[in-house]
N, C-alpha and C positions, 0 to 999 in steps of 0.2 A: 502147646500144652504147658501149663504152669508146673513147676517141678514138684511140687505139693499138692496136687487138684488133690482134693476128698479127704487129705490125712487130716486127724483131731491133733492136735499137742499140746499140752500142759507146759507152760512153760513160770516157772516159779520166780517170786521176784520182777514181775513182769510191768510194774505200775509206773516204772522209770529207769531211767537210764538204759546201761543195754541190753537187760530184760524187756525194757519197752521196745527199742528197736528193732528185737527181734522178734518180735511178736509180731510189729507192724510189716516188717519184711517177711516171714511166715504168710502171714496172710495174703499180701501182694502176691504170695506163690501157690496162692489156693487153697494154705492151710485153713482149717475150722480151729480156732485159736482162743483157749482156757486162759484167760489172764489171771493174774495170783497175786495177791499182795494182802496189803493189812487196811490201806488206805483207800474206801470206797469210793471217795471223789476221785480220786487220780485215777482206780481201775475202770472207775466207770466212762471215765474222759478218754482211756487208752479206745476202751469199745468201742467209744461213737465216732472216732477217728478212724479205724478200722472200716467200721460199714461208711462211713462216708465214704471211704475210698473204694467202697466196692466190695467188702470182703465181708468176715463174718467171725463175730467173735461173742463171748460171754465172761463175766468178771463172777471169780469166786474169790470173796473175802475167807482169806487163810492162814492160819499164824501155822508156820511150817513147824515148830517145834511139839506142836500139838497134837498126836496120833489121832487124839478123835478130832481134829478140824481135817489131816490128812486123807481119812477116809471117808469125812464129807466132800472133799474136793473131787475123789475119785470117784463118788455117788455121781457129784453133778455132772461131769465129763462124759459118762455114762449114760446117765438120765438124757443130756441135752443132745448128744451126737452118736452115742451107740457104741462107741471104740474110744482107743489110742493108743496111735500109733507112733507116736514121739513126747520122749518126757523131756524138758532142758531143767536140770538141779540147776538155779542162776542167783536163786536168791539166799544173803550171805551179807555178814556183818564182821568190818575190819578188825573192830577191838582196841585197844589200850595201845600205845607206843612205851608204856610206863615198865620201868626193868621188870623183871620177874616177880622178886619178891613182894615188890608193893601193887600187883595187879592180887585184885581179892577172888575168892571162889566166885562169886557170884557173878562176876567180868568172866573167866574160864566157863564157869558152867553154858553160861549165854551165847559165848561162839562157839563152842563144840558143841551145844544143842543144833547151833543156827547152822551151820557148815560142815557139821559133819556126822550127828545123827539123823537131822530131817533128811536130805538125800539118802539113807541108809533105811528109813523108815518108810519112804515113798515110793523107792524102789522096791519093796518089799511088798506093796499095796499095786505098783501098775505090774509088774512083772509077769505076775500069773494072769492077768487082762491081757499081756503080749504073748505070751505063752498059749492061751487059748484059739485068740483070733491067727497065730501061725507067724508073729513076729512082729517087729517096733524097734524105735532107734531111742537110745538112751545118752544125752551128752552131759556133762558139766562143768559149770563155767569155771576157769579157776585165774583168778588173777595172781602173777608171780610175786614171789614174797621171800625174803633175806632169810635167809635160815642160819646166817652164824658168817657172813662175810662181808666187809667193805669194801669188797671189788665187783662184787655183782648179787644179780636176781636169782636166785634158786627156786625151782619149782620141778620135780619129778626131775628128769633128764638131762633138763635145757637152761644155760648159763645164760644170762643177758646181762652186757658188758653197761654199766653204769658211771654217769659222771662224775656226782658227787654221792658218798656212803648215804644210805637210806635208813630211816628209823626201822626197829627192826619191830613187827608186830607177834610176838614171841608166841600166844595162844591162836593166832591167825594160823602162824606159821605149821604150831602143832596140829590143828584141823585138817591143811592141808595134806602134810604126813602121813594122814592118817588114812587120808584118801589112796596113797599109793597104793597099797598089797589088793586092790581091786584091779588093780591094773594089770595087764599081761598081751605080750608079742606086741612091744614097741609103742606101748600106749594105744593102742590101737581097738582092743576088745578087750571090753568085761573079762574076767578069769573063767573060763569054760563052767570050773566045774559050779558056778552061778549059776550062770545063764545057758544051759544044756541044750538052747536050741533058737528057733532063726531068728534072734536079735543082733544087728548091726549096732555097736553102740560104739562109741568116741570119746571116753570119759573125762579127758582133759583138754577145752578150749580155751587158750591164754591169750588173750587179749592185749593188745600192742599201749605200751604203757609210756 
C-alpha cells in the first residue's frame, strides 16, 4: 500500500522546483495532488507528468497573497476531490540581499505577504476543512536564512555551520521569524490552542542547502 493512497494535498508553490518534486513524489505515494503556482504552463506540465506516471493531479492557477484566489483554490480542491488532507505552505520569495535601509516598502511588503501572511491565511481557509472531516497534516517549507551571523544558518532552533559568510536576506529572514510563535513542543506541532484537534502538522521543513 502506497503511504498516501486516497489523501488530497494542496501543496503551494508546486510548478517547480521542490514544490514540484514534492508534488511528483506525493503522488507516486497515492496522493490526489492540488498543484499551485502562478505559471499555467509549468502547472500544467507538472499534471501531465504526474498522470503519465500513473498518478492523479489537477493545477489551480493561485497567487497566494490573494485571499479571494486562496479561497478559490480551496473551492477547487474541494470541488475536484471532496477533502484535504495535507496542506504543504512551499511557496515563498527570497527577497532583496540589499542592507536594510535601501530595501523599499514595496520589497518588504511582497515577502511578508508571500511567506508569511499566505500561509497564515490558507491555514485559516483549510483548517476547519480538517477540522470537520476529523484531521489533516499541515507542513511548511522553510529554507534556513542568516539572521544576524557569519558563522552560520539560523532558522528556529538549528544552527548549520557554514563556509564562507552568506548574504544575509533581512525581510526573508523577518518572514521567517515570524513564523516561529506558531510553533510548539520541539517544532513538532502547531500550538494547540490553534489547532484544538486531530491535526498532525510539522511546520518547519528545512531543506539541506
Amino acid at each position: 500500500m502506497m503511504k498516501l493512497e486516497n489523501k488530497v494535498a494542496i501543496i503551494t508553490g508546486s510548478t517547480r522546483g521542490i514544490g514540484r518534486a514534492t508534488a511528483k513524489l506525493f503522488a507516486a505515494e497515492g496522493a490526489k495532488v492540488v498543484v499551485v503556482g502562478t505559471n499555467a504552463e509549468l502547472g500544467e506540465n507538472c499534471v501531465a507528468e504526474i498522470k503519465t506516471d500513473g498518478g492523479e493531479a489537477v493545477f489551480c492557477k493561485t497567487d497566494v497573497t490573494s485571499e479571494e484566489s486562496l479561497s478559490a483554490l480551496v473551492k477547487v480542491a474541494l470541488d475536484t476531490y471532496g477533502r484535504i488532507d495535507i496542506l504543504v505552505n512551499n511557496a515563498g520569495v527570497g527577497g532583496s540581499t540589499a542592507n536594510m535601509n535601501d530595501i523599499t516598502m514595496d520589497e518588504w511588503n511582497k515577502v511578508l505577504a508571500t511567506n508569511l501572511t499566505a500561509p497564515f491565511m490558507l491555514c485559516k481557509k483549510v483548517i476547519p476543512v480538517m477540522e470537520e472531516q476529523g484531521g489533516g497534516a499541515i507542513a511548511a517549507m522553510v529554507v534556513p536564512v542568516r539572521v544576524g551571523t557569519d558563522k552560520g544558518l539560523v532558522s528556529g532552533k538549528m544552527l548549520f555551520a557554514v563556509g564562507q559568510p552568506q548574504r544575509l536576506r533581512p525581510v526573508y529572514g523577518q518572514a521567517i521569524v515570524g513564523c516561529v510563535p506558531w510553533v510548539k513542543a520541539d517544532d513538532i506541532v502547531v500550538a494547540l490552542d490553534v489547532l484544538p484537534f486531530a491535526v498532525l502538522a510539522v511546520p518547519q521543513i528545512c531543506p539541506d542547502t
